[in-house]
Every structure is written in structure tokens, then in C-alpha cells.
N, C-alpha and C positions, 0 to 999 in steps of 0.2 A: 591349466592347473597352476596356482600360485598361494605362494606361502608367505604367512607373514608371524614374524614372531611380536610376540603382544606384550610381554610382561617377563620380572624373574630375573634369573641368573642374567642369561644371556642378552635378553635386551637392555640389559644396565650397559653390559659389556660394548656392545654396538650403539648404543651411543656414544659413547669416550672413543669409540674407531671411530664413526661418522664426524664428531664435535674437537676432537683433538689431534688421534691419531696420524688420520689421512693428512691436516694440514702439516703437523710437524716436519712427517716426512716431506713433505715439499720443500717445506723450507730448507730440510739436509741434503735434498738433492742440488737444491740453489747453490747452497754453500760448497758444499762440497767438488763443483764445477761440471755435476753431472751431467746439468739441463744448459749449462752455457757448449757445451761438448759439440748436441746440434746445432746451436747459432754459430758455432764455428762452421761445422761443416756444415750449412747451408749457405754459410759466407755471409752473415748476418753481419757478426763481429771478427776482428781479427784476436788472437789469441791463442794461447798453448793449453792441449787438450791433455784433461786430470783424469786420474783415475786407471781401473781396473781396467785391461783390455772388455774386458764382460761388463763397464758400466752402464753399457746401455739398457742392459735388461732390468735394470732397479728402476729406470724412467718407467719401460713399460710396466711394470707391474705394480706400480705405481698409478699408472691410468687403471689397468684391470680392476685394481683397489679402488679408485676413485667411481669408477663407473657403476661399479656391482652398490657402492656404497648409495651412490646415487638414485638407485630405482629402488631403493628405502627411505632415505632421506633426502628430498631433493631442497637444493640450495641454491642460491644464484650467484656466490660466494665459489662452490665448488663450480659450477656450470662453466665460470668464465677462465677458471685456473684449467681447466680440461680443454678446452676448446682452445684456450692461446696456444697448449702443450701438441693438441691434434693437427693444427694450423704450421706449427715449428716441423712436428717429424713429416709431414708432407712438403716442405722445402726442401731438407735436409736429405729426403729421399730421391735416388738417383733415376732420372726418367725410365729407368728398364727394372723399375722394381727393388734395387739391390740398396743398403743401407745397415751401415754397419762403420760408428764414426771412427774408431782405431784404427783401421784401412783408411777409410775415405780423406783421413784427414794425415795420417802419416805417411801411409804408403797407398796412393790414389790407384794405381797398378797394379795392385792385389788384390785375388780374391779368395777366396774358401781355402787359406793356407794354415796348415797345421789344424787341421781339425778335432785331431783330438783335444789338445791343448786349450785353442783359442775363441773356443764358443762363436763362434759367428753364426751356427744353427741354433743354439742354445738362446742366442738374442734372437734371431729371428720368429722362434718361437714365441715369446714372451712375449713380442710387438704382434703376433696371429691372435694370439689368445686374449692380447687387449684388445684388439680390431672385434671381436669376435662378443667379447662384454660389452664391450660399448653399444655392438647391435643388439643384444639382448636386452638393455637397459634404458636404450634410448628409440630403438625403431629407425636411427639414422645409419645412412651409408658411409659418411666421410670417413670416418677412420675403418672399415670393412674392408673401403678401396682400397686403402692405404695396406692394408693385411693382405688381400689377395695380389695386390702387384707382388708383392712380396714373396707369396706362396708360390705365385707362377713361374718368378726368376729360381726356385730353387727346383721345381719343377724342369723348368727347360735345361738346368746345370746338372739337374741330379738323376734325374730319372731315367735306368738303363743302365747308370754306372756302375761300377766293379766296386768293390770291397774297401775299396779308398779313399770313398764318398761316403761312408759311415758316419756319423758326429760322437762325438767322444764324451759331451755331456748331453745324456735325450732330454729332452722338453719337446723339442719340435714336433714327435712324433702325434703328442699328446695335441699338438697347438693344429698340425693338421689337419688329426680326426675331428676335433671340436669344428674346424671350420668346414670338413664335406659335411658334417648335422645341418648345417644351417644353408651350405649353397647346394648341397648333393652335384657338387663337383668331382666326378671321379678321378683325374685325376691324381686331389687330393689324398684319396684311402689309397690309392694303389702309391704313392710316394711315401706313406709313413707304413705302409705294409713292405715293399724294399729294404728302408730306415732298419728297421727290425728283425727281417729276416736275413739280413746280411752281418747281424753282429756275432762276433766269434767265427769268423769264415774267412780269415785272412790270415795264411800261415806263416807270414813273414811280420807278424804285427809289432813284435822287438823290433826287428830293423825299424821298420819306418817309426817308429815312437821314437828311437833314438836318432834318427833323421832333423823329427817332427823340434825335437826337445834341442837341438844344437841349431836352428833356425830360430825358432823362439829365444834363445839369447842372445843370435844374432841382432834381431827386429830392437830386443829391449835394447839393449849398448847402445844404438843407429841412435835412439827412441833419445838416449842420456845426455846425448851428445849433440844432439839436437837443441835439447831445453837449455843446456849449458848455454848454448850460444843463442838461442832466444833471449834468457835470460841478462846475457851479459848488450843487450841489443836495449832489451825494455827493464831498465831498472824497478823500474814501477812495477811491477808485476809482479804480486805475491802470491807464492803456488799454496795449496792448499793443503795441509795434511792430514793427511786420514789418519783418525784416530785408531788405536792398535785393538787387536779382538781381544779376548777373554784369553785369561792365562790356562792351558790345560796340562796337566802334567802328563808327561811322558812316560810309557814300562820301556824299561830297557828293550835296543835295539830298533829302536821305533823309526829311523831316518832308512835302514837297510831294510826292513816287511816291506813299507811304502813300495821302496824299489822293486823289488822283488812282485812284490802284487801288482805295480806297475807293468813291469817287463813281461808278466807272464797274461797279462788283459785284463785280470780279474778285476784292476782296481776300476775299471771302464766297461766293465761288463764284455768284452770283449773275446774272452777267452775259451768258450766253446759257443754252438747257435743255439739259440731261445729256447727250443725244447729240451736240451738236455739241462739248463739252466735249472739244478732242484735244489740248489743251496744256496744261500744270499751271500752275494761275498762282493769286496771291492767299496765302495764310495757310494754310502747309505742314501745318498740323496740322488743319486743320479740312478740307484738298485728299483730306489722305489718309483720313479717317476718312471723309468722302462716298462717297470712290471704294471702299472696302470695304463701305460699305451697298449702292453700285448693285451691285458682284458679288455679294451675298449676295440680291438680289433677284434676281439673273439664276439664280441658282441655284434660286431655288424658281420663275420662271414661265416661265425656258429663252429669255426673249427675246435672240436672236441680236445685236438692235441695238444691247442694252448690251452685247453683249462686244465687238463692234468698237470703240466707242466704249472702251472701259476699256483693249482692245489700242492702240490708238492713243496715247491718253493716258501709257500708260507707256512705250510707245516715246519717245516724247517726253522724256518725263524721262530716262530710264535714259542715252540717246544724247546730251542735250545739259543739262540741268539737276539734275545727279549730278555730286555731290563724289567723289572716291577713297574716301570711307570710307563711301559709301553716305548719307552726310549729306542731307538737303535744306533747301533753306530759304538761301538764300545773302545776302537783304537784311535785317540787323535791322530797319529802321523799320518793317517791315510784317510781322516774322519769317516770311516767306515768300521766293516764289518772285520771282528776277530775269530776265532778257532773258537767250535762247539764250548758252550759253557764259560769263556772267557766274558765275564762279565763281572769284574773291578768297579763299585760307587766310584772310584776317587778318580779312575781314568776315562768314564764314561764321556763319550763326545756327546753321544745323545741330542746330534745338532734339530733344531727346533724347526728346519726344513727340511731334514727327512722326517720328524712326526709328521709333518702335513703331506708328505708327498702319501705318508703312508696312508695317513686319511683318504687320500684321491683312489690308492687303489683298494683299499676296504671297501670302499664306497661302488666301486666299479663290480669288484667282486661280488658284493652283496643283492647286485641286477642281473650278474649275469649266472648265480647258482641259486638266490633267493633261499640262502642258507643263512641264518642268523647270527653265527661266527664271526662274521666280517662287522657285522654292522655294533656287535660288543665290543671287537677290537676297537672300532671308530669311537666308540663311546667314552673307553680308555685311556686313548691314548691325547682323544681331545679335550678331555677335563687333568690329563698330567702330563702329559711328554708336548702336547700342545701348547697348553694355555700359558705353560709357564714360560713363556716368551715373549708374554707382553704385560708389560707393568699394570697396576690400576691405575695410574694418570695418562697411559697410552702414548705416552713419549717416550718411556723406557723400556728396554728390551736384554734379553738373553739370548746368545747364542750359541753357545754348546751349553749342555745342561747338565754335568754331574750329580750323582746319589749322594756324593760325600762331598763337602766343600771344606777344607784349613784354610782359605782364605787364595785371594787372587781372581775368583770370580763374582762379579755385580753387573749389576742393572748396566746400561750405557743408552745414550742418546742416540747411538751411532755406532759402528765402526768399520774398521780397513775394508772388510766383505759386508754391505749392507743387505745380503739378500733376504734377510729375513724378516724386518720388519714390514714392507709392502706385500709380502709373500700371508705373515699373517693376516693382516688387514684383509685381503683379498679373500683370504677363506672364512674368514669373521664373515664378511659383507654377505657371502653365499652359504651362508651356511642353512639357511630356511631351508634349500632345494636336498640336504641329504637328513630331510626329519621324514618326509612320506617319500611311497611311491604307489605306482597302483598298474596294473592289467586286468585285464579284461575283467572278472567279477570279483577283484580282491582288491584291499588297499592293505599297504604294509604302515606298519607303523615303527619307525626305524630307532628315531630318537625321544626323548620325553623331555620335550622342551614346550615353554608355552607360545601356544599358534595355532594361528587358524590357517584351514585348507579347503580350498575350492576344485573340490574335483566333479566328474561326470557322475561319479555314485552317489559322490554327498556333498557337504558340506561337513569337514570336522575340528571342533573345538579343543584344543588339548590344556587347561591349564595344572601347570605342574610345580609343584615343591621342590623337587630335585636341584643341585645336590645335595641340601642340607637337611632334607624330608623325603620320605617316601611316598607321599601323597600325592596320584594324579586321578585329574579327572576329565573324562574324554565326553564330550555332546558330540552328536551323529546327528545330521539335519539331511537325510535324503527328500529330492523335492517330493516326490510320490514315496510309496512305502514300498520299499524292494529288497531284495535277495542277495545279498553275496556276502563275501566272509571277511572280515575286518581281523587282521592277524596282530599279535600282540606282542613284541619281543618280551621275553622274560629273560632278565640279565643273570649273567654268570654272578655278578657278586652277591644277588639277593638269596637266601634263607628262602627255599620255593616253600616250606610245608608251611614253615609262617606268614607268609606274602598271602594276600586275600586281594581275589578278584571278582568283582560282581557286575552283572548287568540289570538296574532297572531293580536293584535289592536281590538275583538272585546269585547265589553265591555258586564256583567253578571249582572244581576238584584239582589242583594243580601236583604233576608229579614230578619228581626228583630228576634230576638227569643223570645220561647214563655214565657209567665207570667209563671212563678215560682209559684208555693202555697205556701213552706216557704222558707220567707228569713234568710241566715246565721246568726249564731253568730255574724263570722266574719268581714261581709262587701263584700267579695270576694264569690264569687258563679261557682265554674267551671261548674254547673250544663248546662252554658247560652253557653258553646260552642258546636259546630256542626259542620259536614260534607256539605261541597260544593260538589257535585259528578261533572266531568265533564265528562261525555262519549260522545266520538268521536274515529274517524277514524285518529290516530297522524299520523302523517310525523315525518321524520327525522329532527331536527330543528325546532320544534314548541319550541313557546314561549305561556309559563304563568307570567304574571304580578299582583303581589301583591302592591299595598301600601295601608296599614295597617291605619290610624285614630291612631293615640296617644295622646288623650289628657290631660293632668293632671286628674286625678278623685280622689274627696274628697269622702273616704269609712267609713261609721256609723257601729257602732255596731249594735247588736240586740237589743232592749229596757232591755231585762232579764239580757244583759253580765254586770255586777255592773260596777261602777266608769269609764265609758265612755262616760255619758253625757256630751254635749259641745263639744266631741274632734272627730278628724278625724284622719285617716291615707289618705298619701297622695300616689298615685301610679301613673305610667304612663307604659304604655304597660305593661308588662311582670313584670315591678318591682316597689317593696313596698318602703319607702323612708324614710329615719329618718334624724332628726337634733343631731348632733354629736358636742360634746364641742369645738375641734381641728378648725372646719370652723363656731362658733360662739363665740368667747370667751368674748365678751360682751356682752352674752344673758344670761338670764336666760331661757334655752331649755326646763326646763317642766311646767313654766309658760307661756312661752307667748303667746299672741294669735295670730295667722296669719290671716293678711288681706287676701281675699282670691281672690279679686281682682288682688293682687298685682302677684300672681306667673305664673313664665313664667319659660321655658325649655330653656338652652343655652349649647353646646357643651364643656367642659374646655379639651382642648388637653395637658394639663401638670399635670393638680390634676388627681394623683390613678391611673396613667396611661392613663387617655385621659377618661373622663367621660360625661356620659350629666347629669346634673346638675339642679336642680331646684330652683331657687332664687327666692325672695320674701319681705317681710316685714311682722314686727309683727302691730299690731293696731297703736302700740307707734312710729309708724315710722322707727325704729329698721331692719336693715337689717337682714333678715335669709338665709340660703343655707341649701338645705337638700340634701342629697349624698343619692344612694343607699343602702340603707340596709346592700346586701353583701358585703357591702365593710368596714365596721365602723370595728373599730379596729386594721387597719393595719397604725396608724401612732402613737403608743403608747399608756399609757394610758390614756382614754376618759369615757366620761358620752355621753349618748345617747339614745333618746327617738322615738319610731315611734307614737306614738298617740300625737297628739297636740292639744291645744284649737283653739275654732275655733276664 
């Protein structure tokens, strides 16, 4: 089964990943002394090692990026930049598997120290999941070896061990079920099923954190004091400085939560075991990247008590701790999760790798209940709390994403924490693989993007208008004429009694969804979308006909979310909508109030690359234009708000 997207939104998009993005990032990894890191420590060059303890893992994901991008667009330009880089981490990896250059090259004598802190599983994952692409992409082994030595040494270190052996930021878990898929090494599952079942089981987890956290200042000073005297050795040697992240304002008390969510596990997910886990709380990125290893464990051993658990959990969020734009993460100091309904534009961290982590577990979720919920949220949150993390020239990027901006947040080529820019890319490159899926006599059809799909039932053609249209249109090419049901998401934000779907000119009765019990924080509810099923007997050349109802929709908060009375967010189909200083410079953008009469939808084929657009007027007569969401930021620096008065 293999997908390939044709045309539209997203293939414009994937090419500026394929054509600019991925190389940029090479080059910031050049720079920034991320990729000279392993020529150190493979003892290529001699030199003093930059960066984050965790820089290793923006190399790998980085290849992950490159490789997925590659069995799309293949290049011989990319081929050779991957393969010098696959060539480098198999030097710079240690004959027993282990690699990890912060150790290896500061403290050679160290191994899996401070683990919640210091990501050494957190890299190790990241370099599986590339090993793991790169097989999927290529058919070659070299770097697969390179993942499994790797898997096995954490294997023979970890497996069996006590509560202490946990990682403190998951990825691994994710990196090693992805790798039993492919070698059905058990092992493998029974090491990321440990990983997980041992989190929140450790009743002394304060002590040792604050063990963990007065050792890691020890390592950094050693680390200071070391360069001092490098430095004062090699004159010549100009260290590199990472440019600083995005400015995010702080609500009071924000330095003491941290701690406290710290101390008590939360901020690490740490702080009771996985089943009772029904509220999201703690460090949005590492919430969501847990929660998509336990569904991908529930998927290979069918335990019913992680899907309750993972159903609960999202209910949770989606109903009370969910931004309009599908954002999470609403407290900088801890860039995670805050208290029910705590959901501030102005403080929103909303970082741009927990929308994707959340993608990975919507996507999980959505296979393993075949409930259409998940795969709305994915829709959501990848046309807003996603997209808006990478520029249209695909060298610039956002990493925390506020609703509200007065200035201090833009675009950047880079910065201090690169995790996000490779992180995108890598889900751009793969993104074909979460539009279908299909069992036994059904194919789902998850996303409405344009592409074609080659499965055992058919062949299917999607091409689609979305997002700026509601028009799609699906060909079904089964090779014989056969039986089974082609299911149709019908989204949460479509108008079901005006939305018209036909087969072959006949038309389908579509009905309402049902009453909800509670409503979101938010305003946005993906709880309202559902499966169309159509089973029939296809021909070769049937026609399914989508068009979709897009009407403007003014979305309220929940009465409990503070400081939203009066205001709306405005959406149409698929996307959230802000007013941006750039297309109002005679407004005052967080004052005014929009007539609400007055807005209408008009195509602009020159602004942002060819946008639909929503114009309007404020009470005062005052002309407004609100652009889409994911797009604010890419014409320099701007103020910009998505909640307006009404």
C-alpha cells in the first residue's frame, strides 16, 4: 500500500520541505557545530563539543527528515548529504552499540546518568526512528544496523531494571515499537512496554530528581571550565552561539508551578502509572509522545485498559485543556499543560512539537478505535497548531505559538532548542501514510488531500479543493468489481444538512451529529465528526462527490476559560483565522469589534501565495482582513490576535 500526494495545498508545501527546507536545516546543523559534534567524537577532528546535551537528536531527525523526504523526491544532491551523515554516526558509534556524543566526548566514563534530565534515551530514540526511515525509504540496512546495535545496548542495560531506568523524556518507547514493526524482534516490545509501565512507580521520584538536577550542574560547571581552558589553548576557535527562542510571556509565579510540577512528576509524566494517567498534565511534548507509545502498545497486545485510559485522557484535554487552534501546552515555564480551562492567547506555549506529537497520537488512536474523532482532531490541528511552524520559504520557523502576539515573537531561521524544525519536515515527508488506511473489506479515508492510493481493494484517486474549497473528488479503480465499504470522514467543522455527497450522480442523506454533553473549552469540538460508510459493489471508475458547506463560524469559549467574554474566534472549514497588523495597519487588532454581519470569504491569488481570505468591517466602519492562522508571520515582524470582540 503506498500513497502519494499529487497536487494542491500540500504538495506545494512538500516541495519547499523537499527543495529548501531539509537542505537549510543541514546547513544549521553545520553551523551550529551539531554534525562536527560526531567528527569529534569519532575522533575525525579534534575540537570542543557545541550545543545542547540533547543535540544529537536534531542530527537524527534530521536524517528521519531527509530519508522520508527522499522516497518522494529522490535527489543525488540529498542521497550523498545522508549517506556521508550515515557513514559519520557509524564511526562515532561505540563498538557495543552505545552513542551518545555529550558523554562520549566529555565524560567517556558515563553512561545513562540523570535520565530524566539528560535525554540519552530521548537521542537514542530519534537515531531508531531514523535507522527505521531510512529502511522504509531506501530498502537498505546501513543505518537499521546502526539502530539496532543501539536498541540492543539499551536492551541489555535496561531490561529487567527498577524504576530508575525510566527516561524522563519518552520518544524511545515510540522508536522501539516502530523498530519490533519492521524486525519482530521481541525483545524490542517487551523493552518499550517496561519503558511505560514503570512510569509513576517510583515513590521516591523528588529525591532522586533533586539528586539527578544537583549532578547536572555539577557535569555543566566541569563542561565550563573545561571550554575556558580549551579555549584559552586554541585561540582560534570560535564557539558558536545559539541563537535565543522566541520571547513568551510569563503569568505570574511561573518559575515556582514549574517546580512544583517538577517535584511532584507531573512535569515528566511520572507521577502516578499509565492507567490512572486521565488528565494531561506536565510537558505537552513529551504528554503526547507517551500517549502515542501506550496506543501503539495497545495495538500490538489489545489491552483494553490502555484504551480507556488514553480515551479518558484525551477527553480530557480536547474538552478542557485545548486551545482553538488545537494548540496544547498553555504554561511557558513548564511548556506544558495548565489547570482545567486555563487557556490565556497571550501565554499560550502551544509549542509546534507537541502539535505533532499530538498528530502521531491521533493518528495511533484513530487505528486503534476506528472512531473518526481522532482523525478530525489530526485535521485541526495539522492545518493550525501544525502548519504554523513553518514558514512558506521553509527556512523559517515558530516555536512556541501564541493566539495573541504584542510583539517579541517571529519567524527564526533557528534557535537555542532546534527541535522543531527537522521534527516538521519529517511529518511533512510522511504525511501520505495518515490520509488512508484500510482492513479487511474497508478502506477509511482519513484525510482530503490530493492522492493517489494503491491498495489490495482498489486503487483510489482523491483530488481535493481543501482548504480553501470544499470540493472533493474521489475515483475508485478496483481491478475486478467488488464489495466492500469505502468510509468517508465527515468533519466536525462542515454544515452536514448543506454538505452534499454523491455517488455516480446519486445523492446520500446525511445526518446531524449528535448532542455532545460537554462543550469545549475551546469552541472547536472534533468530538462532532463521523464516518459516512458506503458499501457497495465499486466498478472501476466510480465517482464519489464531496462538497463540503464552509461557512464562516463564530467560536465562544467555554464560560469557565477567563478573559473571553465578548470575543470570538473566527474559522472556516479546516482553519482558525487571526487579524495580523501587516493586512490592518489602521486598526487597532485587539480592540475592535467586528460587525459580524459584515464578513465574507474571497479568494486573494497574490497575498501568501494565493489565499482565501476573510474580510469584513469592525462596528466603526473600519475595514478588517483576517488571513489564516498558519500563515501570520511570514511577512516580518507583526502583532496578531485570533480572538476578537464581537
Amino acid at each position: 500500500m503506498k500513497t502519494k500526494i499529487t497536487s494542491g495545498f500540500w504538495h506545494d508545501r512538500l516541495e519547499v520541505n523537499a527543495q529548501r527546507a531539509i537542505f537549510h536545516q543541514w546547513e544549521q546543523l553545520e553551523a551550529s557545530g551539531c554534525i562536527e559534534n560526531f567528527r569529534i567524537a569519532a575522533g575525525d577532528v579534534d575540537g570542543f563539543r557545541e550545543g545542547w546535551f540533547f543535540a544529537d537528536s536534531d542530527a537524527y531527525k534530521w536524517l528521519d527528515a531527509a530519508s522520508r523526504i527522499y522516497a518522494s523526491f529522490p535527489t543525488p544532491e540529498l542521497a550523498s548529504v545522508m549517506d556521508a551523515f550515515i557513514t559519520l554516526v557509524a564511526r562515532a558509534q561505540l563498538p557495543d552499540g552505545y552513542i551518545f556524543t555529550y558523554n562520549q566526548i566529555h565524560f567517556p566514563n558515563d553512561r545513562w546518568k540523570n535520565l530524566q534530565i539528560e535525554h540519552e534515551l530521548y537521542c537514542h530514540g530519534h537515531l531508531i526512528e531514523a535507522g527505521v526511515s531510512h529502511y522504509e525509504a531506501t530498502t537498505r540496512t546501513d543505518m537499521l544496523t546502526i539502530a539496532r546495535r543501539a536498541a540492543d545496548r539499551i536492551v541489555e542495560d535496561f531490561l529487567g531494571k527498577g524504576t530508575d531506568h525510566t527516561p524522563g523524556h519518552e520518544e524511545i518507547e515510540i522508536a522501539l515499537l516502530r523498530l519490533y514493526k519492521v524486525t519482530d524482534h521481541q525483545p524490542y516490545l517487551e523493552m518499550a512496554r517496561q519503558f511505560i509501565e514503570q512510569r509513576g512507580r517510583n515513590p521516591l521520584f523528588a529525591l532522586s530528581l533533586i539528586r539527578q538536577n544537583s549532578s547536572v550542574d555539577q557535569r555543566r560547571n566541569f563542561i565550563k571550565q573545561k571550554k575556558q581552558e580549551y579555549l584559552s589553548a586554541h585561540p582560534e576557535f570560535k564557539p558558536f552561539q545559539l541563537p535565543p527562542d522566541n520571547a513568551s510571556k510569563q503569568p505570574r509565579y511561573s518559575r515556582l508551578r514549574w517546580q512544583i510540577n517538577a517535584l511532584s512528576g507531573k512535569y515528566f509524566q511520572q507521577h502516578t502509572p499509565i492507567r490512572k494517567q486521565t488528565v494531561p498534565v506536565g510537558h505537552s511534548v513529551r504528554f503526547a509522545y507517551l500517549e502515542t507509545a501506550v496506543a501503539m502498545l495497545a495495538r500490538e497486545n489489545g489491552d483494553k485498559t490502555l484504551v480507556r485510559a488514553l480515551e479518558q485522557v484525551w477527553e480530557s484535554m480536547v474538552t478542557r485543556r485545548m486551545y482553538v487552534t488545537g494548540g496544547i501546552g498553555s504554561v511557558p515555564g513548564s511548556e506544558g499543560f495548565g489547570n482545567d480551562y486555563e487557556l490565556d492567547p497571550e501565554y499560550a506555549y502551544a509549542e509546534t512539537c507537541a502539535a505533532l506529537a499530538s498528530l502521531f497520537w491521533n493518528w495511533e488512536m484513530a487505528q486503534l478505535t476506528n472512531q473518526a474523532k481522532y482523525s478530525d482532531l489530526f485535521e485541526w490541528q495539522l492545518y493550525n497548531a501544525a502548519a504554523v511552524g513553518m514558514g512558506l520559504d521553509g527556512t523559517s520557523y515558530l516555536y512556541n505559538n501564541p493566539l495573541t502576539c504584542r510583539g517579541g515573537v517571529t519567524r527564526k531561521p533557528w534557535y537555542s532548542v532546534p527541535c522543531c524544525p527537522s521534527n516538521l519536515s519529517r511529518t511533512w515527508a510522511g504525511l501520505g501514510k495518515y490520509i488512508y488506511s484500510s482492513k479487511q473489506d474497508e478502506i477509511f479515508i482519513h484525510q482530503y488531500i490530493s492522492s493517489e492510493y494503491d491498495d489490495e481493494l482498489a486503487k483510489i484517486d482523491i483530488r481535493s479543493e481543501l482548504p480553501w474549497a470544499g470540493k472533493v473528488k474521489i475515483t475508485v479503480d478496483p481491478s475486478v468489481p467488488s464489495e466492500f465499504t469505502l468510509n468517508l470522514r465527515l468533519p466536525s467543522w462542515c454544515d452536514v444538512e448543506a454538505t452534499r455527497v454523491s455517488c455516480n450522480g446519486e445523492f446520500f442523506t446525511v445526518s446531524p451529529p449528535p448532542q455532545q454533553n460537554e462543550i469545549t473549552a475551546s469552541g472547536y469540538d472534533p468530538r462532532e465528526g463521523r464516518w459516512l460508510n458506503l458499501k457497495r459493489i465499486w466498478n472501476s471508475g466510480d465517482i464519489v462527490e464531496l462538497n463540503f458547506d464552509m461557512p464562516i463560524q463564530l467560536r465562544r469559549t467555554h464560560p469557565k476559560v477567563k478573559g473571553h467574554q465578548g470575543k470570538v474566534a473566527i474559522t472556516r472549514g479546516p482553519l482558525v483565522y487571526c487579524l495580523e497588523s501587516v493586512d490592518n495597519p489602521d486598526a487597532n487588532i485587539f480592540n475592535a469589534a467586528i460587525d459580524k454581519a459584515s464578513l465574507d470569504s474571497v479568494f486573494d491569488r497574490i497575498t501568501l501565495g494565493g489565499i482565501t481570505k476573510i474580510i469584513g468591517q469592525a462596528k466603526t466602519g473600519r475595514p478588517l482582513t483576517f488571513i489564516p492562522y498558519h500563515l501570520w508571520g511570514n511577512r516580518g515582524k507583526s502583532t496578531m490576535t485570533v480572538w476578537v470582540n464581537e
